[in-house]
N, CA, C and O atoms as a MOPAC input file, in Angstrom:
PM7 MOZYME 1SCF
protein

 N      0.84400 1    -1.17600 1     0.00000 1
 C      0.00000 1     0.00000 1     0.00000 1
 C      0.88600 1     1.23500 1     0.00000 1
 O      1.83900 1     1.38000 1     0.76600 1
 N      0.51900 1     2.06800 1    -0.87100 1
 C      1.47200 1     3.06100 1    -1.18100 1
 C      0.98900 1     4.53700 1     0.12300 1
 O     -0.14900 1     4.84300 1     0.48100 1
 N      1.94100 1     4.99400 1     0.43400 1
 C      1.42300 1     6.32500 1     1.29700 1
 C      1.65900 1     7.64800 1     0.49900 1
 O      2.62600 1     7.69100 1    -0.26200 1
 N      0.68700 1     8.92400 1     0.64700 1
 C      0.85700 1    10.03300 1    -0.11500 1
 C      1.69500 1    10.53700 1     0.83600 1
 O      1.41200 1    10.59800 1     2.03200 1
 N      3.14700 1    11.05200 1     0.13400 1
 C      3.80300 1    12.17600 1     0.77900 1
 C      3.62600 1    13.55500 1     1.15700 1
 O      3.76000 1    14.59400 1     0.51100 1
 N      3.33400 1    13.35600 1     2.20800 1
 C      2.59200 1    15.18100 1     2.82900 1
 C      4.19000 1    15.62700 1     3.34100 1
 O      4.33500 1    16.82200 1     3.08100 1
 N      5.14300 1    15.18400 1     3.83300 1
 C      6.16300 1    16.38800 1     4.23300 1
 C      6.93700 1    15.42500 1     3.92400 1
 O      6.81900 1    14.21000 1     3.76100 1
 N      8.29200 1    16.69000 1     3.84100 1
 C      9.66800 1    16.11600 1     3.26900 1
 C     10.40900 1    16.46200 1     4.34400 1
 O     11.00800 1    17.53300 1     4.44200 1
 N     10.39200 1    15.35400 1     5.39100 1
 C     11.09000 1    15.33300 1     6.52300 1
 C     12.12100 1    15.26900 1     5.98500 1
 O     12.87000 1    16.20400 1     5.70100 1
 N     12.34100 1    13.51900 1     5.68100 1
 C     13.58000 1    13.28600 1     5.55800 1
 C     14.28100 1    13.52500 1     4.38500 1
 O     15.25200 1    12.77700 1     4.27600 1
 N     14.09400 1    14.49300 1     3.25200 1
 C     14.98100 1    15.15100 1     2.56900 1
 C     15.62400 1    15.82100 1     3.31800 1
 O     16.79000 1    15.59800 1     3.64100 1
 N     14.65600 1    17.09600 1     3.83700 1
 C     15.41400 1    18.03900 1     5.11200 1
 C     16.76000 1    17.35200 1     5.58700 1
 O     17.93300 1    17.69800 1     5.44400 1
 N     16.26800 1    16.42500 1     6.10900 1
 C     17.04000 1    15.63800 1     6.55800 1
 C     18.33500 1    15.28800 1     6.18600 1
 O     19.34600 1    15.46300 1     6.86600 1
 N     18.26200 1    14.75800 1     5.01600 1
 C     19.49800 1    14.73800 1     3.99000 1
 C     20.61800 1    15.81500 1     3.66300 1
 O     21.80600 1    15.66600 1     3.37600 1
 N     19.63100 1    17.24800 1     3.84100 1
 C     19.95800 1    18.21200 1     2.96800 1
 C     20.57200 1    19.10300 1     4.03100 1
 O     21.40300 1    19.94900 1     3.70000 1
 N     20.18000 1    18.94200 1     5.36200 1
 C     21.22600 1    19.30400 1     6.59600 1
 C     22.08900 1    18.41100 1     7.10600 1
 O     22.97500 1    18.73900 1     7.89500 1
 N     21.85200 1    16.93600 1     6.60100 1
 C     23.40300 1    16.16500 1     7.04300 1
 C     22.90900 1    15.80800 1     8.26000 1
 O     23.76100 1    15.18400 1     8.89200 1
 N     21.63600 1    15.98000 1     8.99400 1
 C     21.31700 1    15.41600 1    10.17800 1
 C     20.57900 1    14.30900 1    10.16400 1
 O     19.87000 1    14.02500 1     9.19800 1
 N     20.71700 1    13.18500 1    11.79100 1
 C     20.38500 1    11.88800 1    11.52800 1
 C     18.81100 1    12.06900 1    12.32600 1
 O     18.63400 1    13.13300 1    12.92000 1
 N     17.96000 1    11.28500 1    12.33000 1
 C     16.66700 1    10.82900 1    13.39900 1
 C     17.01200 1    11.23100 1    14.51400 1
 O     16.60500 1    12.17900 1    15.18600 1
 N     17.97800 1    10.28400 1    14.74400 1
 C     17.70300 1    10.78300 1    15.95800 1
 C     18.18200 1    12.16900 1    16.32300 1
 O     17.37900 1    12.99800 1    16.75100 1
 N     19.45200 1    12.44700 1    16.16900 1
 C     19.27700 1    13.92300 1    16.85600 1
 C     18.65600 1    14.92100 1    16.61400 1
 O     18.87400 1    16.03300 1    17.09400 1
 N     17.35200 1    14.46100 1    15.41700 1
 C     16.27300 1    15.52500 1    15.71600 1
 C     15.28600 1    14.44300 1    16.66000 1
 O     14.67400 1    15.20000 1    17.41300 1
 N     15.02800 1    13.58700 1    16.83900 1
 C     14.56400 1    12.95000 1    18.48900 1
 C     14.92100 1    13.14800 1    19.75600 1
 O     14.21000 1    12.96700 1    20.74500 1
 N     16.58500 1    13.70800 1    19.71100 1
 C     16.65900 1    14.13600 1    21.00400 1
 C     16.59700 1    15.80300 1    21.03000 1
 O     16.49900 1    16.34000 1    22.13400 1
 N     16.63400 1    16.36200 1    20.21900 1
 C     16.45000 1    17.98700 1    20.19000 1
 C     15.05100 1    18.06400 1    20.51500 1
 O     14.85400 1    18.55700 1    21.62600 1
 N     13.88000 1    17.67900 1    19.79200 1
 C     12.72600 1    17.35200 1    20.75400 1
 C     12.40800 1    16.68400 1    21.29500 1
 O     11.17900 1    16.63600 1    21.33200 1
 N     13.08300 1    15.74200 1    22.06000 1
 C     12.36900 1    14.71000 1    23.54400 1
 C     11.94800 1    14.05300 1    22.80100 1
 O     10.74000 1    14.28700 1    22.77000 1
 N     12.24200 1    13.18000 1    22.00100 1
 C     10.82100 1    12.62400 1    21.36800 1
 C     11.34700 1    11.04200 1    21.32700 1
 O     12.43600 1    10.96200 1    21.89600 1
 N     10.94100 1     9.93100 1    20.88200 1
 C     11.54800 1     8.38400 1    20.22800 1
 C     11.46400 1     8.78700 1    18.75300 1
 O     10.68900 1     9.38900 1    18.01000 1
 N     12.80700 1     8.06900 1    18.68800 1
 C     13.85800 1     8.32900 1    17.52700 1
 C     12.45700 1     7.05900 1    16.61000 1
 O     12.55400 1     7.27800 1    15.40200 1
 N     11.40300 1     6.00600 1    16.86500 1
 C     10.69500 1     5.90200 1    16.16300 1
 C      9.70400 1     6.62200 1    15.44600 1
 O      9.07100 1     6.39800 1    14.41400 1
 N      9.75200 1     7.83800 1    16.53300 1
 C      8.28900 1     8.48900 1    16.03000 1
 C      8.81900 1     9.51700 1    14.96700 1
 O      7.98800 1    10.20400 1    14.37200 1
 N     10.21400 1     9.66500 1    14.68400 1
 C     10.85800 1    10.70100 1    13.68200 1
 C     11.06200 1     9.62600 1    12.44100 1
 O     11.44000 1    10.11800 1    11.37800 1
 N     10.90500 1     8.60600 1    12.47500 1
 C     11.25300 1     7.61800 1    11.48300 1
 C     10.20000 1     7.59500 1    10.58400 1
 O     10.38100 1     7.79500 1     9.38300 1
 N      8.33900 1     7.20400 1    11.41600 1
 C      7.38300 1     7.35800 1    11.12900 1
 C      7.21700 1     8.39500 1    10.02800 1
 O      6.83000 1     8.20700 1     8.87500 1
 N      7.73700 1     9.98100 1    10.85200 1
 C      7.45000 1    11.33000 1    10.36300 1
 C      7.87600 1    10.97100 1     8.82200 1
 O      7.04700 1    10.93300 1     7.91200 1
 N      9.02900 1    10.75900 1     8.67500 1
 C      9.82100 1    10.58700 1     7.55400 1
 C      9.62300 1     9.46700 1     6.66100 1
 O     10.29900 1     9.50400 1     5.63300 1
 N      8.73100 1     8.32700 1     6.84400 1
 C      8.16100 1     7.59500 1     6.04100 1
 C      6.80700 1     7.76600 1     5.71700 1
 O      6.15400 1     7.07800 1     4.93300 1
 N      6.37300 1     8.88000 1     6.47200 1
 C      5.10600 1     9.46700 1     5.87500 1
 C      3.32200 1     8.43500 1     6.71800 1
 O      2.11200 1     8.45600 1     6.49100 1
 N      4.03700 1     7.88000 1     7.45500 1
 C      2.72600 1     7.20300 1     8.49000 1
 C      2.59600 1     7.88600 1     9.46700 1
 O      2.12400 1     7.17500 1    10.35500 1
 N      2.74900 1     8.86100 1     9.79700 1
 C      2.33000 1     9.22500 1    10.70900 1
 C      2.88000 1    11.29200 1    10.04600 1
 O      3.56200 1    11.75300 1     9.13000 1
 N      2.08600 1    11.84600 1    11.16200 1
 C      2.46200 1    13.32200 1    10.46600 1
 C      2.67500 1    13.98000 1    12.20100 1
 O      2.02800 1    13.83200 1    13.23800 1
 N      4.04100 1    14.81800 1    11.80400 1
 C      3.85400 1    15.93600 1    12.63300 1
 C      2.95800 1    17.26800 1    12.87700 1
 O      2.83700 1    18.18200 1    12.06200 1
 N      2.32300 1    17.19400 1    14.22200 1
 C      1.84000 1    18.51400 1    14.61200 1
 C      2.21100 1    19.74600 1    13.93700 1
 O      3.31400 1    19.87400 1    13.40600 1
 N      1.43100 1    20.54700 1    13.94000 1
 C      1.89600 1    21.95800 1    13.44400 1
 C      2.87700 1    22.75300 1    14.39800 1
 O      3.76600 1    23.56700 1    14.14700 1
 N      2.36500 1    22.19000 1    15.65800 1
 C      3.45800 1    22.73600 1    16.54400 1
 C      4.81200 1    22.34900 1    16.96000 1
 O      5.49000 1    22.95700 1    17.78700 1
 N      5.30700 1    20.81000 1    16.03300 1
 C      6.34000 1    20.31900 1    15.67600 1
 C      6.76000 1    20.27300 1    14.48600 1
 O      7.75700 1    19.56400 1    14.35000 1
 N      6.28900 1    20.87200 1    13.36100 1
 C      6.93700 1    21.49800 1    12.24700 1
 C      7.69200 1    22.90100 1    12.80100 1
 O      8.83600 1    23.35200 1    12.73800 1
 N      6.50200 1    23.30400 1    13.33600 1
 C      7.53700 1    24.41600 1    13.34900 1
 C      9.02800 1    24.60400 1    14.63800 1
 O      9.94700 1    25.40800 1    14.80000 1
 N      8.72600 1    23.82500 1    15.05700 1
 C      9.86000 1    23.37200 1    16.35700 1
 C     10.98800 1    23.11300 1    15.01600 1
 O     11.97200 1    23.78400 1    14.70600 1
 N     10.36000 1    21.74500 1    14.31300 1
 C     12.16600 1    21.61100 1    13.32200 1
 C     12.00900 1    22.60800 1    12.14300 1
 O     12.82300 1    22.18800 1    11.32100 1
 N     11.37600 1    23.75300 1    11.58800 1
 C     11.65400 1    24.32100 1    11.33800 1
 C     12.80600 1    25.38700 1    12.39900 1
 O     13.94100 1    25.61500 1    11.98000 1
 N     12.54200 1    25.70400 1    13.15600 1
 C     13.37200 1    26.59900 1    13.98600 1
 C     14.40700 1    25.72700 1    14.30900 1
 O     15.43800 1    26.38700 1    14.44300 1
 N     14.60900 1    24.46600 1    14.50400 1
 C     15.90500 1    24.02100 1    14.75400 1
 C     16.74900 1    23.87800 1    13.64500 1
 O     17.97200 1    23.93500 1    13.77200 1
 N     16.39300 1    23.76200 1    12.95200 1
 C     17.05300 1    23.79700 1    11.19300 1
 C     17.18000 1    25.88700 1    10.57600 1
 O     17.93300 1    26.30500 1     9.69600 1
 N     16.62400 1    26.36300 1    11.04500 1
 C     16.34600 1    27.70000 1    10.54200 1
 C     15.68700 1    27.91600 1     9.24300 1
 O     15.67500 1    28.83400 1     8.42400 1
 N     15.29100 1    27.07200 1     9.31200 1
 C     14.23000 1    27.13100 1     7.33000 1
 C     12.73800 1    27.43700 1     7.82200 1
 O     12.25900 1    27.22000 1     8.93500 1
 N     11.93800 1    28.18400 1     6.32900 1
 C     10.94000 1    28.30200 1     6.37300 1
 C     10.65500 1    26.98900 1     6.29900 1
 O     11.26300 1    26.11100 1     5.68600 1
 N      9.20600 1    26.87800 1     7.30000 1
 C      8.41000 1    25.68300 1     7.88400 1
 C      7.74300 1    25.44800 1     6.62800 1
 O      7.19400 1    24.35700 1     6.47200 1
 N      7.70100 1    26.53400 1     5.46900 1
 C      7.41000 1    25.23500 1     4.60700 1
 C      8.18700 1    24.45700 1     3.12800 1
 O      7.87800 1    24.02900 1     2.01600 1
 N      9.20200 1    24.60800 1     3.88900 1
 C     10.37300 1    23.63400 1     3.10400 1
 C      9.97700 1    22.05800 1     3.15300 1
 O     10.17400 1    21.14700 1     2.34900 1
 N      8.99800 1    22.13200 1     5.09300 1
 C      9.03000 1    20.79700 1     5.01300 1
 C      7.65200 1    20.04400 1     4.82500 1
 O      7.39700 1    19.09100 1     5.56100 1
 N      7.07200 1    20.31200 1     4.19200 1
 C      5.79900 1    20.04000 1     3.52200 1
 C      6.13500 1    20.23400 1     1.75000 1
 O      6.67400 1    21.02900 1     0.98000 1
 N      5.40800 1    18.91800 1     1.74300 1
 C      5.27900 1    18.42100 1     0.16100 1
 C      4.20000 1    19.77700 1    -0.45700 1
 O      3.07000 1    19.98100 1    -0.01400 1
 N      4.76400 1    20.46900 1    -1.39200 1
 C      3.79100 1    21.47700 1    -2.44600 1
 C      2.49600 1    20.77500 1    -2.88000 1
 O      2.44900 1    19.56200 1    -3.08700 1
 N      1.29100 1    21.72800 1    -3.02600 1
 C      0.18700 1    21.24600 1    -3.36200 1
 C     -0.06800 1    21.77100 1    -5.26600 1
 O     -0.59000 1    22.81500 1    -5.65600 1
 N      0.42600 1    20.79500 1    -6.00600 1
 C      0.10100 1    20.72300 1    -7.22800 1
 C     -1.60000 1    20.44700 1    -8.20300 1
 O     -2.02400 1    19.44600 1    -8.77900 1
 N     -2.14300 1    21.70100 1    -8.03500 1
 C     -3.45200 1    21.65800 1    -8.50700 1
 C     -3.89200 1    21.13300 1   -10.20800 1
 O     -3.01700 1    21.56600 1   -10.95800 1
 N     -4.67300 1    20.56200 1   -10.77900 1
 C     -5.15900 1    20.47900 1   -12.02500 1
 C     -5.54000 1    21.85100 1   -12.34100 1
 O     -6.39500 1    22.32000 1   -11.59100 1
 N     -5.17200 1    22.49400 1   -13.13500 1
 C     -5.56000 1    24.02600 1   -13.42900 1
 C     -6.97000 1    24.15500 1   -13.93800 1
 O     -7.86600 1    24.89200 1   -13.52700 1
 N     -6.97400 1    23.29000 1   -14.91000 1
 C     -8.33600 1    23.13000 1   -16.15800 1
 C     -9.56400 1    22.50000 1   -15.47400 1
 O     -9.49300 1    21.47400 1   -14.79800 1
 N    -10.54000 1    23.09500 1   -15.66900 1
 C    -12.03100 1    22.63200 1   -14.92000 1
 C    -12.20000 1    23.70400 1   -13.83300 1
 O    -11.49500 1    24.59100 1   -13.35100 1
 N    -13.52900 1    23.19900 1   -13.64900 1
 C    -13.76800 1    24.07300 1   -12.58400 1
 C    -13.29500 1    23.60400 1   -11.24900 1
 O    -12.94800 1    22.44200 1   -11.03900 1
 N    -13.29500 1    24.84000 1   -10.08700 1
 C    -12.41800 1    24.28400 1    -9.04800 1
 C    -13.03000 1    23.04900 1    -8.17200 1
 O    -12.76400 1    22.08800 1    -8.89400 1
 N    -13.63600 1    22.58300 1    -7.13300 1
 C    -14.14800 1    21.55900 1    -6.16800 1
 C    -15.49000 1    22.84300 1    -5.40400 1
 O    -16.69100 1    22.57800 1    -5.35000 1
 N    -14.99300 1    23.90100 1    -5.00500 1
 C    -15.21300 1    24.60400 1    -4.22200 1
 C    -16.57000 1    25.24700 1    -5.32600 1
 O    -17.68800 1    25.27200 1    -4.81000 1
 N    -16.44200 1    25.72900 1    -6.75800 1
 C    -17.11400 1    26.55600 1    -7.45200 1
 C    -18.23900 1    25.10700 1    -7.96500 1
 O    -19.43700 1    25.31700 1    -7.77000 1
 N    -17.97500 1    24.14500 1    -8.39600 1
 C    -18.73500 1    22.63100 1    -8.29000 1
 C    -19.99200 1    23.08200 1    -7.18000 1
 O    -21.19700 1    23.21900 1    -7.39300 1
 N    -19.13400 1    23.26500 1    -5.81600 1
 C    -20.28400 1    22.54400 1    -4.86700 1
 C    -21.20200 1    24.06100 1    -4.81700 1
 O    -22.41700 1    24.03900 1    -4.61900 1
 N    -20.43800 1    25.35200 1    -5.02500 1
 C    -21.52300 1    26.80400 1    -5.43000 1
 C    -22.57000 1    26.29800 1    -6.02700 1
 O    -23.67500 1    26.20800 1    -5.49200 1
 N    -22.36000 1    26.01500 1    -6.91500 1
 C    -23.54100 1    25.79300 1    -8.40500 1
 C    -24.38300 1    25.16300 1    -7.78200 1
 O    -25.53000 1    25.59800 1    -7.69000 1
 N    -24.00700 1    23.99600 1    -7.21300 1
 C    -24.65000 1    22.44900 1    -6.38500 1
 C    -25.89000 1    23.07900 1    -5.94800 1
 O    -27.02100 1    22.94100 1    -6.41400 1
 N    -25.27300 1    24.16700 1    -4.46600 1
 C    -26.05800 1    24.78100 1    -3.75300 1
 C    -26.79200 1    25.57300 1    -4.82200 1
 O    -27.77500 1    24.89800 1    -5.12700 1
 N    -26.76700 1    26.63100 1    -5.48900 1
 C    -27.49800 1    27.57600 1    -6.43000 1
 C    -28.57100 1    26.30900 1    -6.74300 1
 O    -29.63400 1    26.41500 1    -6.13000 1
 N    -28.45000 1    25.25600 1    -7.51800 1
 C    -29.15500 1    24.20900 1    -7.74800 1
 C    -30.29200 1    24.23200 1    -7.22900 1
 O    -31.42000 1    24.45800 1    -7.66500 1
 N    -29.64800 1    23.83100 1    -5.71000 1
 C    -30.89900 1    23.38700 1    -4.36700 1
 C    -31.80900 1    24.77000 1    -4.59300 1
 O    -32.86100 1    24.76500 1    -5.23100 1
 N    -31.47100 1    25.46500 1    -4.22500 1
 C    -32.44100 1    27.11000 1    -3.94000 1
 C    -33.07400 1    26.78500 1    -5.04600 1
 O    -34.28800 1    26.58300 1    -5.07700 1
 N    -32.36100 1    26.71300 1    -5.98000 1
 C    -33.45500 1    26.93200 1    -7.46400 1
 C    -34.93100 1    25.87700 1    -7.40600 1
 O    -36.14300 1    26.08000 1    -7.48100 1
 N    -34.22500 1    24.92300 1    -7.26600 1
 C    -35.74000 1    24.29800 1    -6.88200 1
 C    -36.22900 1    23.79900 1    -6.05000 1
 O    -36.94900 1    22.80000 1    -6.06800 1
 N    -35.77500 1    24.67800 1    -4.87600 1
 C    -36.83700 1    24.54700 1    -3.38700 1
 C    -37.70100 1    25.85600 1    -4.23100 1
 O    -38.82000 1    25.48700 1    -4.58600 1
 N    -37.41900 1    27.06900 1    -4.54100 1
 C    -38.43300 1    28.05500 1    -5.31400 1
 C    -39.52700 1    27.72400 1    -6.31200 1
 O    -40.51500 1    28.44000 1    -6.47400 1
 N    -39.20500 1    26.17100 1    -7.22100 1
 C    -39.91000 1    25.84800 1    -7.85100 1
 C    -40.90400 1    24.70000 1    -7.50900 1
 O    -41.74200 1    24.27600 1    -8.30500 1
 N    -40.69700 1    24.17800 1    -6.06200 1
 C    -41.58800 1    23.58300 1    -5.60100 1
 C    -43.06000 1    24.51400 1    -4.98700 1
 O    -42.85700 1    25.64600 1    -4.54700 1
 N    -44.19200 1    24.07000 1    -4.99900 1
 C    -45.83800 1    24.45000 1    -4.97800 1
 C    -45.36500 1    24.40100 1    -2.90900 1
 O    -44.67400 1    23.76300 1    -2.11500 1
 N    -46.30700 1    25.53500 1    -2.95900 1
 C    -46.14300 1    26.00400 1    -1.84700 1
 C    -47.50200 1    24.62700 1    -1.07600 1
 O    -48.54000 1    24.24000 1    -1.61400 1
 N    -47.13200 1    24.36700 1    -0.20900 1
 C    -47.59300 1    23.58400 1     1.16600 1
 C    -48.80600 1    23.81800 1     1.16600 1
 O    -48.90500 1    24.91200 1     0.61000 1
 N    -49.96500 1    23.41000 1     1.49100 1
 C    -51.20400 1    24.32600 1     2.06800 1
 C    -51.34100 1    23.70600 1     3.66900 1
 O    -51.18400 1    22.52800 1     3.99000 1
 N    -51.63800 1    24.70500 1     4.45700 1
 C    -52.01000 1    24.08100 1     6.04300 1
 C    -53.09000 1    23.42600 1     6.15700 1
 O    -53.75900 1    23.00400 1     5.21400 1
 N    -53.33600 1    23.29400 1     7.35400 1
 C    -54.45000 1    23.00700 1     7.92300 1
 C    -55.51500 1    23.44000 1     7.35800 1
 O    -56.13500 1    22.61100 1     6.69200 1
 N    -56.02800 1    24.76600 1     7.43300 1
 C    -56.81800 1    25.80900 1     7.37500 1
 C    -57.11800 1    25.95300 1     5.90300 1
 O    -58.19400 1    26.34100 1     5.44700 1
 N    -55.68000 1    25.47800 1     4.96200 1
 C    -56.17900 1    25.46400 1     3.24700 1
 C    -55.63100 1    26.96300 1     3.12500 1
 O    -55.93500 1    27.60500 1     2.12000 1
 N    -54.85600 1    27.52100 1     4.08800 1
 C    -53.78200 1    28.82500 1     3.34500 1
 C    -52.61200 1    28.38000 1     3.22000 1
 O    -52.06800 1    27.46300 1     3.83600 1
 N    -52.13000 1    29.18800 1     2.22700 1
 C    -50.36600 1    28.46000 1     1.47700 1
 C    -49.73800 1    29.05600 1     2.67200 1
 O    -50.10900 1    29.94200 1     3.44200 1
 N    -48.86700 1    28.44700 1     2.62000 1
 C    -47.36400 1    28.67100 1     3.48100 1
 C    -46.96600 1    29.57900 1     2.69800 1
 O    -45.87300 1    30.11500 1     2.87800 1

């Protein structure tokens, strides 16, 4: 089973010459749970990105994988607009209710 890469720990990693663990012991942490980070099963907190951002001195988002969008089509977000516009449109074209009494809602 393949995992999607959300951060590039362990390039960082590579690319400062530093090992697991001594970013496990710079934050208290088990040198498993930095292994995890870096094989992509498990994800660091936002408030431990930016911890190894500051221990490395790089912008925090060096270490997150870029979000590469499909340009063409419409977006996900403008899809579910319309969706909704949809609904309204024909809750308006549904016949109004009559009550009890035989007056419309």
């Amino acid at each position: 089973m393949s995992t999607k890469r959300l951060n590039r720990l362990s390039i960082v990693l590579d690319e400062m010459g530093c090992t697991q663990k001594t970013l496990a012991s710079y934050l208290q942490m088990d040198h498993n749970t930095i292994s995890r980070w870096c094989r992509n099963v498990n994800q660091p907190s936002m408030e431990q990105l930016f911890a190894i951002a500051e221990f490395f001195r790089i912008d925090n988002r060096r270490l997150l994988e870029p979000t590469q969008w499909d340009a063409s089509g419409p977006t996900p977000y403008e899809l579910f607009k319309a969706q909704l516009e949809q609904t309204r449109t024909d809750r308006r074209k549904l016949p109004k209710k009559k009550t009890a009494r035989g007056r419309k809602r």
